[in-house]
N, C-alpha and C positions, 0 to 999 in steps of 0.2 A: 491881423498882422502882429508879431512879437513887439512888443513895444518896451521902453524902460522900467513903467511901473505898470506890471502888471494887475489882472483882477488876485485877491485875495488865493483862491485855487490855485492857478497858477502859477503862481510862489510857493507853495504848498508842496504845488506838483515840482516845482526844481529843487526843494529840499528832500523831498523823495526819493527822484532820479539819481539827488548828486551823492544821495549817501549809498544809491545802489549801485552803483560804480564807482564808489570809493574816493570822489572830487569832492576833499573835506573842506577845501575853500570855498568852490562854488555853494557846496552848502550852507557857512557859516555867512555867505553873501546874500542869499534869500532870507535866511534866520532874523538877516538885522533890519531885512524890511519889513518879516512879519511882526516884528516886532513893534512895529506901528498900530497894528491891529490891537487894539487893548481893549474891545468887547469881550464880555464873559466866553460868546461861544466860540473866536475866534482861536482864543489861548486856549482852551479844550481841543479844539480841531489840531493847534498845533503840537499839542504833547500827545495827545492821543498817537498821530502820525509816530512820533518819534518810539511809543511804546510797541505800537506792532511793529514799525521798523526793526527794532532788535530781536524780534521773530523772522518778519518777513524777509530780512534782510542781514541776517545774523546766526551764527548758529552752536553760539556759546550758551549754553544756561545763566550760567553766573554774570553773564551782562545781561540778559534775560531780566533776572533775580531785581538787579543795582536795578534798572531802567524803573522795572517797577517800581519797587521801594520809593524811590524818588517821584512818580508819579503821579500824589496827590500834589506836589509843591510845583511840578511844572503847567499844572493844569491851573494855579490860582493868576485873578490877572494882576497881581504884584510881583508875580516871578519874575526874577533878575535872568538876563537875555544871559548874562555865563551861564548858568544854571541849562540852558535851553544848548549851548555851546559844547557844554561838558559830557552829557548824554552823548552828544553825536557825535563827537572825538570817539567816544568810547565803543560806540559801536564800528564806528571805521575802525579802528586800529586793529581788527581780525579779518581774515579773508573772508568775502563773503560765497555766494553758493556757485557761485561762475568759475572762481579759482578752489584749483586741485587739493590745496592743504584743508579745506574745509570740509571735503568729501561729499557735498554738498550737489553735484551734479550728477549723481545716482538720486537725491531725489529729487531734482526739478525731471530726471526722464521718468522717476516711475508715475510722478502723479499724474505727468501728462498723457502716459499710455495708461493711467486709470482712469483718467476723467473719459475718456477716448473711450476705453470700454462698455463704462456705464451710460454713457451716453447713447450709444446704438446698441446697448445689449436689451433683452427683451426681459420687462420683470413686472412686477403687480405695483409698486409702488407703495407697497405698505409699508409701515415701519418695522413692524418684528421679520421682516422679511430680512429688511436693510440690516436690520440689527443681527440678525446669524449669521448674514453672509460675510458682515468684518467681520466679527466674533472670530467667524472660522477660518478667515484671509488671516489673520494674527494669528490663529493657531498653527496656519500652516504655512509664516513668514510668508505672504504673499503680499509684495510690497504694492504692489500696481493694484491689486485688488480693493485693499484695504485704505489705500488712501480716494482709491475713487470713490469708494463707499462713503468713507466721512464726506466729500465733495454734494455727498446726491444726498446728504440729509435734505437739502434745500425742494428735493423733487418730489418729498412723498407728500400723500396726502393731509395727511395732519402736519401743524406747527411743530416744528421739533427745534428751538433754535438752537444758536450756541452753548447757552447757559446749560440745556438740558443736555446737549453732549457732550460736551465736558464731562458732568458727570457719568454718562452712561463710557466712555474714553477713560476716566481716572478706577469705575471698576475692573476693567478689562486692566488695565496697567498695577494695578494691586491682584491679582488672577493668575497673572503671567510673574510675578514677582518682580518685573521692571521697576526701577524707584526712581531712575531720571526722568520717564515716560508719565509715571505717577507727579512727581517735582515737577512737570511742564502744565499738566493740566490743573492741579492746586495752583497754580500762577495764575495759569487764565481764570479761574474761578475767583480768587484774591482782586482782580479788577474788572468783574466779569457786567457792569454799568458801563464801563470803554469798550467791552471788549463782545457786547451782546450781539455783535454781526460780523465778530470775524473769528476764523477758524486756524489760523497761522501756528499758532501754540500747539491746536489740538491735532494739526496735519505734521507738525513734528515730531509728537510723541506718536502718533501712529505708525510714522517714518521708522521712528527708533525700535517701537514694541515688536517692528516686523524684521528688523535686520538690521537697518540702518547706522550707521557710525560714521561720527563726528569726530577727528582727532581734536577738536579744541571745544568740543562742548563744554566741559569745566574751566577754559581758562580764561582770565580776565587779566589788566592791562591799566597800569596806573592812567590817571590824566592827572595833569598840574595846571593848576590856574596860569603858569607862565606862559604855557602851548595855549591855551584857548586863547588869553587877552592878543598873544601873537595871532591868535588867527583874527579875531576880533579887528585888532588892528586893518590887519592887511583890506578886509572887505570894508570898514568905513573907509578908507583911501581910494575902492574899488570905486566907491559910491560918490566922489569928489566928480567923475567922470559917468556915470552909470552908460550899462549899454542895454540892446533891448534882450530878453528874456531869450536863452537858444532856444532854436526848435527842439531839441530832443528832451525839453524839460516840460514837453507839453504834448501829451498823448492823445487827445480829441478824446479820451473816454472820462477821466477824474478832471481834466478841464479844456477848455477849447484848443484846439492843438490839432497838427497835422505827422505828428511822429510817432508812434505806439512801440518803437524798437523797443521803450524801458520801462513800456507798460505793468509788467508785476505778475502777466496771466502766463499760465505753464507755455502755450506755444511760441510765446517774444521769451522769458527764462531761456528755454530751449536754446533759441538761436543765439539766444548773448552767450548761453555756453560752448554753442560751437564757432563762434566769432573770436573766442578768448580761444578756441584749439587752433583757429587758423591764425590769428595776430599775435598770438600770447600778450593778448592783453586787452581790455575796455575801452574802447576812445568814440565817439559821436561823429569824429572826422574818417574812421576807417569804411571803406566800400562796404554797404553790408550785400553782400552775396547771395542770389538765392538759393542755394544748397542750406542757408541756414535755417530757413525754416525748410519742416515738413508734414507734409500734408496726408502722409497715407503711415498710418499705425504699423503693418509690417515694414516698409523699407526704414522707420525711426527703428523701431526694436532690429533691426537685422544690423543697421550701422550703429548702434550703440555697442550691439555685441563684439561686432568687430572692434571697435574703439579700446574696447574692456578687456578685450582677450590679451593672453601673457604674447610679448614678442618673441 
């Protein structure tokens, strides 16, 4: 049962959620409880989150870029809770992959109908196998292709982790002459000890080297210490009264929870993008519908297209 103080995870997971739908309160509300946690690996867990957040959940470079940079100081356990505030202002303040200005919901559907591919398609599992077939998805802008392939490094035989694709990702992007696709994977290589199990960065620039476009990839977005300490504010006053943790902050997979709507995996993305074409807009209180998810790889790609198509 949701309770006021949650397990560590948990809180974790409602800074997650609330920076994925853009509830910069609710997040600066869990921030000030993890902030109790002042074990080494605690504050690591929690900057960490916040670093791939500005991938996973972001689709600016240049806050990208900042998150980073900042990265070694939010990970220390002296780091000042603004510091942890500031980050996450900065990544809400741009639309994320759900809303239209980000362009961002062309690729929560390709990766999903790639992972979907690779998944029941029939192949040896070898790595130079995997390795030609992106290769040649990028050659031949095949966005569904090529991200399911980065996806299935996980499924060959040998170890192949992040670190290693990255760089086998940043040749192919210096190949094709890409330099933002190139600037994404130098990123993840730059904290590639945080970033040794996860592929957000390198499913970006894959995104990008195959078609993909971002209208705000390059743009970034002051924050002032005045907005944070106001947000600051507002959550210690929440906490005068605290209530129990929502459900939707809690997905039963990253921690005990019975919601998975803002789980982070392509088929819940999926439906939050089509929850935002039926509500115009994110909320936890709206009905979710079962049209939002789906289940068969033609009828998604057939109602995407229609979606896509000029009126």
């Amino acid at each position: 049962m949701p309770t006021t103080h949650p397990t560590f995870s948990q809180a974790l997971s409602g800074v997650v959620k609330s920076i994925r739908i853009r509830r910069i309160e609710d997040a600066v509300y869990w921030l000030v409880y993890l902030d109790h946690f002042k074990e080494a690996q605690y504050r690591l867990r929690t900057a960490r989150r916040l670093l791939i957040g500005s991938a996973e959940d972001g689709y600016s470079f240049a806050v990208m870029k900042e998150v980073a940079r900042n990265f070694g100081k939010l990970c220390k356990p002296h780091c000042e809770l603004i510091d942890w505030v500031s980050e996450t202002v900065r990544i809400c303040k741009l639309p994320n992959w759900w809303h239209p200005d980000s362009g961002g919901s062309d690729y929560i559907y390709q990766s999903l109908l790639g992972e979907r591919t690779w998944k029941y398609r029939a192949w040896d599992h070898k790595l130079p196998t995997l390795q030609e077939e992106i290769q040649k998805a990028i050659e031949e802008k095949d966005r569904a292709m090529a991200l399911g392939g980065v996806t299935a490094f996980s499924t060959v035989y040998e170890v192949f982790g992040a670190t290693k694709q990255a760089g086998f990702l940043l040749q192919q992007a210096k190949n094709t002459g890409h330099d933002l696709a190139a600037r994404l994977c130098e990123l993840h290589l730059s904290a590639k000890p945080a970033l040794s199990s996860d592929n957000n960065f390198l499913c970006m620039a894959t995104w990008m080297m195959t078609g993909g476009v971002s209208p705000i990839a390059e743009k970034i977005l002051p924050v002032t210490e005045e907005e944070c300490y106001q947000l600051l504010d507002k959550a210690r006053d929440r906490w005068q009264n605290p209530q129990p943790i929502s459900r939707w902050c809690c997905d039963g997979v990253h921690c005990a929870g019975d919601d998975p709507r803002f789980m982070g995996m392509p088929p819940h993305m999926y439906a939050v993008c089509r929850a935002f074409e039926h509500y115009g807009r994110v909320d936890p209180s709206d009905e979710w519908l079962p049209d939002f998810q789906c289940y068969d790889g033609l009828i998604m790609q057939k109602a995407h297209e229609m979606r896509s198509a000029p009126a």
